[in-house]
Each structure stands twice: as structure tokens, then as C-alpha cells.
C-alpha positions in Angstrom: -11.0 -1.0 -0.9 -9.8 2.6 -1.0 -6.0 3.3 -1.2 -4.7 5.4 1.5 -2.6 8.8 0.4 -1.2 10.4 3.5 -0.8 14.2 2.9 0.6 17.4 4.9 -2.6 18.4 6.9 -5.4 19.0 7.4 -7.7 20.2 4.5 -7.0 22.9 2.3 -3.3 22.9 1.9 -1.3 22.9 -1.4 -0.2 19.3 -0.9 -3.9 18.1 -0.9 -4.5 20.1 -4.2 -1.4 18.2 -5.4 -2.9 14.8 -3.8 -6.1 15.5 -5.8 -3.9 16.6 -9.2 -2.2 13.2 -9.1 -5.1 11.1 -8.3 -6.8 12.9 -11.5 -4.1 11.6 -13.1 -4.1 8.5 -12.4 -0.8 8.1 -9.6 -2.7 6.1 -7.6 -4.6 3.4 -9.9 -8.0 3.5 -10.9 -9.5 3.3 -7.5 -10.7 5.2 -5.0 -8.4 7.4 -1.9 -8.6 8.1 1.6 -6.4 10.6 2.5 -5.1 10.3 5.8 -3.9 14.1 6.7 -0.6 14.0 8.8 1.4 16.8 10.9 4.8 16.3 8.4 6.5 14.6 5.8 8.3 12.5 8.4 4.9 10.9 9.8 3.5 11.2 5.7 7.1 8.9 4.6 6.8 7.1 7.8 2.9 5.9 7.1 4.3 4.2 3.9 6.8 2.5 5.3 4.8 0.8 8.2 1.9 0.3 5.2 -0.6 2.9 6.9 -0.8 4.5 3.6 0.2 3.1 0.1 1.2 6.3 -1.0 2.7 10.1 0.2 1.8 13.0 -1.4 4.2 15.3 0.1 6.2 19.1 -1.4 9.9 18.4 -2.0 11.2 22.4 -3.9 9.9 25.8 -4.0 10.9 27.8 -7.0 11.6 30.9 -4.2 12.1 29.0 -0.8 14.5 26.2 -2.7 14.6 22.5 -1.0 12.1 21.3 1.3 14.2 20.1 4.1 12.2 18.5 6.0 11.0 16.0 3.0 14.5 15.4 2.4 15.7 14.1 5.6 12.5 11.7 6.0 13.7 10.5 2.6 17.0 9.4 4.2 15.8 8.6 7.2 14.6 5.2 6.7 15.0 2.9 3.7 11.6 1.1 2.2 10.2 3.7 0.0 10.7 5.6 -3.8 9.3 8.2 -5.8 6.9 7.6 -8.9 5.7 10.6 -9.8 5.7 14.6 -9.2 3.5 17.5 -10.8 3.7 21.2 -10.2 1.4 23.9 -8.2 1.4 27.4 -9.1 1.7 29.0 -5.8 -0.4 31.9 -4.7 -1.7 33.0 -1.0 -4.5 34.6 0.5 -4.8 36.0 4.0 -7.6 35.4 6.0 -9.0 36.4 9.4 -12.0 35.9 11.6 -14.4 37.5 10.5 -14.9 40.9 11.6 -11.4 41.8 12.2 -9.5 44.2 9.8 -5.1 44.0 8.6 -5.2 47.3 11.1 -6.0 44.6 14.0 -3.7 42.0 13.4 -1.1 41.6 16.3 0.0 38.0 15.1 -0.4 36.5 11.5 0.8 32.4 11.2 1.7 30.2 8.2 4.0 27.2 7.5 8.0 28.5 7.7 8.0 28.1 3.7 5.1 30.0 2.7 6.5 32.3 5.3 10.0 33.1 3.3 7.1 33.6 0.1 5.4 36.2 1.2 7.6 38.1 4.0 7.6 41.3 1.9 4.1 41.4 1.7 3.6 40.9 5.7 5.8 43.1 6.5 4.6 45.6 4.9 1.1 45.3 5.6 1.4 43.8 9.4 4.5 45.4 10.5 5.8 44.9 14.0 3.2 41.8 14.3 4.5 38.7 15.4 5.0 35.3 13.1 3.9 32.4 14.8 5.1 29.2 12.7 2.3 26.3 11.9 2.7 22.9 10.7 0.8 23.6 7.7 -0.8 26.7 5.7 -4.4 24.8 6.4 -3.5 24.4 10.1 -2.7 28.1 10.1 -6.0 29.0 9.2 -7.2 26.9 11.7 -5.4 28.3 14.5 -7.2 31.4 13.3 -10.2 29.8 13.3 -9.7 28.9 17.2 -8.3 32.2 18.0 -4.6 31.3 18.4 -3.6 33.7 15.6 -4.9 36.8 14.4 -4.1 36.3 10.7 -3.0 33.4 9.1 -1.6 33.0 5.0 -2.7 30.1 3.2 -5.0 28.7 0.4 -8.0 30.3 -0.7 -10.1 26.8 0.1 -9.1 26.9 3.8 -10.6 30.0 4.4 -13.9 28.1 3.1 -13.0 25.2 5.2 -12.6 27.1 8.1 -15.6 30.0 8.0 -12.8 32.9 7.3 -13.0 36.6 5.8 -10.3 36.8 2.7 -8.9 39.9 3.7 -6.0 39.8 0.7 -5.8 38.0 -2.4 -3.1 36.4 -4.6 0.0 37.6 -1.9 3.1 36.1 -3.2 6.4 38.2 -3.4 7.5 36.5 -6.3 4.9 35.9 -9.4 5.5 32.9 -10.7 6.6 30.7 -7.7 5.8 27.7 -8.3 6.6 24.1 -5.9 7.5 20.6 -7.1 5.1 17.8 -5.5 6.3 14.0 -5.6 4.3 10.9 -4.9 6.3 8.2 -2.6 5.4 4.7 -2.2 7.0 1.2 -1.1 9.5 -0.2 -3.3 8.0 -1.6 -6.6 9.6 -1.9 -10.2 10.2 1.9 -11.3 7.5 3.0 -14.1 8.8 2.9 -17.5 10.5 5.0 -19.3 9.0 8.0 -21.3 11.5 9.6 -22.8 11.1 12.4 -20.7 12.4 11.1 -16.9 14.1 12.0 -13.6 16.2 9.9 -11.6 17.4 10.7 -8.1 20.1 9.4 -5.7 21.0 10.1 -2.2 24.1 9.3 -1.1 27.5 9.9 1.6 31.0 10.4 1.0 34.3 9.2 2.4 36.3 12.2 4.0 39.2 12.6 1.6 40.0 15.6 -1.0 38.3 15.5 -4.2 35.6 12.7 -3.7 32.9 15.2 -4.6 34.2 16.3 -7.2 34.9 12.2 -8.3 31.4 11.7 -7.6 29.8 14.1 -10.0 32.4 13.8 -12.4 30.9 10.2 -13.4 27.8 11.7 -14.4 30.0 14.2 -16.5 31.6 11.7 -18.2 28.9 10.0 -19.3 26.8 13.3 -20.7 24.4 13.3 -17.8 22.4 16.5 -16.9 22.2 16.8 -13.1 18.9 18.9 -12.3 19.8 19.2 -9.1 22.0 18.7 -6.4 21.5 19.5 -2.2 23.2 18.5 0.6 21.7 17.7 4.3 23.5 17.0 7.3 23.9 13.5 8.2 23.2 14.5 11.9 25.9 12.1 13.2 28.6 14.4 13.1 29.5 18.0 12.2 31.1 18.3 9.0 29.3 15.2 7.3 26.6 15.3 4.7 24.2 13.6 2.5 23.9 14.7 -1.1 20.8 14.5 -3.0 21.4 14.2 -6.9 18.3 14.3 -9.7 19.7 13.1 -13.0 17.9 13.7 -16.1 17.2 10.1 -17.9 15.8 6.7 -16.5 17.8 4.1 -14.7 16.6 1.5 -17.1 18.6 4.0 -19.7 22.2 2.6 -20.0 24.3 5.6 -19.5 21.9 6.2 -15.9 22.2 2.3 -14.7 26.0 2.3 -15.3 26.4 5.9 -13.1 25.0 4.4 -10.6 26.5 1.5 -10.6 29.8 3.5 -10.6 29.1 6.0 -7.8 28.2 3.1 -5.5 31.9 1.7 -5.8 33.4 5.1 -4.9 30.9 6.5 -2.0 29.9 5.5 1.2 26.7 4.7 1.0 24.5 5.2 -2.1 20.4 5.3 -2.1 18.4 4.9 -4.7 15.1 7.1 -4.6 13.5 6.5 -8.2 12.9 7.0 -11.6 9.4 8.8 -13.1 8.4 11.3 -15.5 9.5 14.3 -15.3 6.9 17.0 -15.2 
């Protein structure tokens, strides 16, 4: 029987080529996939958690954009699922159009709002005064072209194939070298074993009192722990209050790791463990 991978939607997007990386690599067992192509992370996380899907592929940082928001609060939002693994996509854009039609023409162009902040230079320089129209994936932008809701639509080179599309731009990116951080998140099993070579991450909330950030990310201090990264999300409960998303460098079977985290859960709120994997 085929294990199901829900991705961000529908062919032709970056997180398929990042499903299709992992399952080359093994993320997934030996077996054979079904993707299952889904409208957001939310309904990608949410698939795991009802077991719809074993797995999510789904983006979680851009190298220009910064966090993926959206992947962080469906992390939070619910408890049942971890990370096991992540891999890295060089990012580069084409822009395609229906075929016939010329940049001169274009009146709207569409992409997701991330791609969007990647290649705003570009766009407007080349389509000023047209008019952004957001999508729910780079692949469903070029299908909205493809059905004649848009005009011009930035995405990968395959979903112009996918979607009978003239390439009327190659390799747009403002940035060369952006690059976006992939994970793969399933339901809660033992973490895979250290390599040497690992990432932990943690989401927690504080109590509202001086200092208790600072407390917080001074026991990973103490203990010589390299924090790769840090965000913080509103909890959406009240102004003023926020999650915090931590990636430590190490494994949680490695001492130093288990006994930080053992730590910040008697001083926070709430404390979340999201997993430990190798690191690309």
C-alpha cells in the first residue's frame, strides 16, 4: 500500500520537487507515495494528524522572504505531529503566459505571496502598474493563467509544462542564491538517531514578567548550545502574547539538548517539542 505525502498544490510547485527529493532519499521508507496535493500547510499538517496522509512535505524558511508563517502556526496549532527530516531547493522562477500573449500585454501577473516578495524587483520592472493577484501556490498560479484569471503568473518551470504555457522569462529571482528549507512532518514516533550532524526545534510560550526571555535562551547559553534560529508568532489569544520557535543545533538524545529542554519546560508556559533530524 502506497504512503500518502500531502503537499502544497497542485503539480509543479517547489514543495512537490522537495516531496520527490525526500522520497529519493528515502524519508518515506522504501515504498511507494501518493501525493495528496492540498490548498496549505494547515490542511497538509492537518491530514497527518487525522492520518489522511502519513507524512507532510511542506516549506518552513526562505533564505530572502525569512519564516514561512503560515507553516509555523499549523505547527502550533494542534499537537500530534514532529519533524524528521528537511532538504534544500535552490529557488529560481520563470514567468509564463498563455500562449500568444507578450510581458507588453500583461495587466495582472499572480504568484504565491512568498515567491511574490522574491521576485518584486523583477515584476516591477517589467509589468509595472499591473496588478498582483495572490495564489495559494506558484503551480496554482499558473493555473489561474491557464483558465484566464490572470494574465501572467511566476512559478516553476514544470508548471508551465503542466499547464500548456509560453515561458516568457527565465531564472527571475531578485536575489541569486535564494534558496528555501523544506521539512517532512509526520505523527509522533521515536525521533531518528542521531548523526552527528542534527537539529532540534522547540516551540514554546512565556509567562508575562521581565526577563523570562532572556531566562529562556540563557539555558541554552549556559550549556554551549548554538541556537540556528529563533521566530516568534502571535499566540492569537491576545495582543501582546507570542509563541517562540527555537532550532538548536544537536539531538535531544544528546545530553546537553535533553537537559535544556527539560529546563525550559520548568520555567515557561508551555513548552512543545517539534523534533530532532539531520540537519541538511
Amino acid at each position: 500500500m502506497s504512503t500518502v505525502v500531502a503537499y502544497l498544490g497542485p503539480e509543479g510547485t517547489f514543495t512537490e520537487t522537495a516531496l520527490l527529493e525526500f522520497h529519493r532519499r528515502g524519508s518515506f521508507g522504501s515504498g511507494d507515495i501518493a501525493k495528496l496535493s492540498v490548498e496549505s500547510p494547515h490542511e497538509a499538517l492537518n491530514a497527518v494528524r487525522s492520518g489522511v496522509a502519513r507524512y507532510a512535505c511542506v516549506a518552513i524558511e526562505n533564505s530572502v522572504d525569512g519564516p514561512v508563517t503560515h507553516t509555523f502556526d499549523a505547527l502550533a496549532d494542534g499537537q500530534g505531529v514532529r519533524i524528521f527530516a528537511e532538504t534544500e531547493l535552490a529557488i529560481r522562477f520563470a514567468v509564463m503566459v498563455r500562449p500568444g500573449l507578450t510581458a507588453s500585454e500583461v495587466r495582472t501577473f499572480t504568484t504565491h505571496p512568498v515567491a511574490r516578495q522574491q521576485v518584486r524587483q523583477w515584476t516591477d520592472r517589467v509589468f509595472p502598474g499591473a496588478e498582483f493577484i495572490p495564489a495559494s501556490s506558484n503551480s496554482a498560479a499558473a493555473k489561474a493563467v491557464a483558465e484566464g484569471r490572470a494574465d501572467a503568473a511566476v512559478a516553476p518551470y514544470r508548471a508551465a509544462e503542466i499547464f500548456a504555457l509560453d515561458v516568457i522569462a527565465e531564472d527571475v529571482i531578485d536575489v541569486p542564491g535564494a534558496r528555501t528549507r523544506f521539512v517532512v512532518v509526520g505523527r509522533i514516533t521515536e525521533p531518528p538517531k542521531p548523526t552527528g550532524h542534527d537539529r532540534t526545534a522547540f516551540v514554546f510560550t512565556l509567562p508575562n514578567r521581565p526577563g523570562s526571555l532572556v531566562s529562556a535562551l540563557t539555558i541554552f547559553a549556559d550549556r554551549g548550545l548554538d541556537l540556528s534560529r529563533i521566530e516568534s508568532r502571535p499566540t492569537k489569544t491576545e495582543i501582546g502574547t507570542y509563541r517562540f520557535y527555537v532550532d538548536v543545533r544537536g539531538h535531544v538524545d544528546e545530553p546537553d539538548v535533553r537537559e535544556a529542554f527539560r529546563e525550559l519546560a520548568q520555567q515557561v508556559e508551555d513548552v512543545t517539542f517539534l523534533g530532532s533530524w539531520p540537519a541538511f
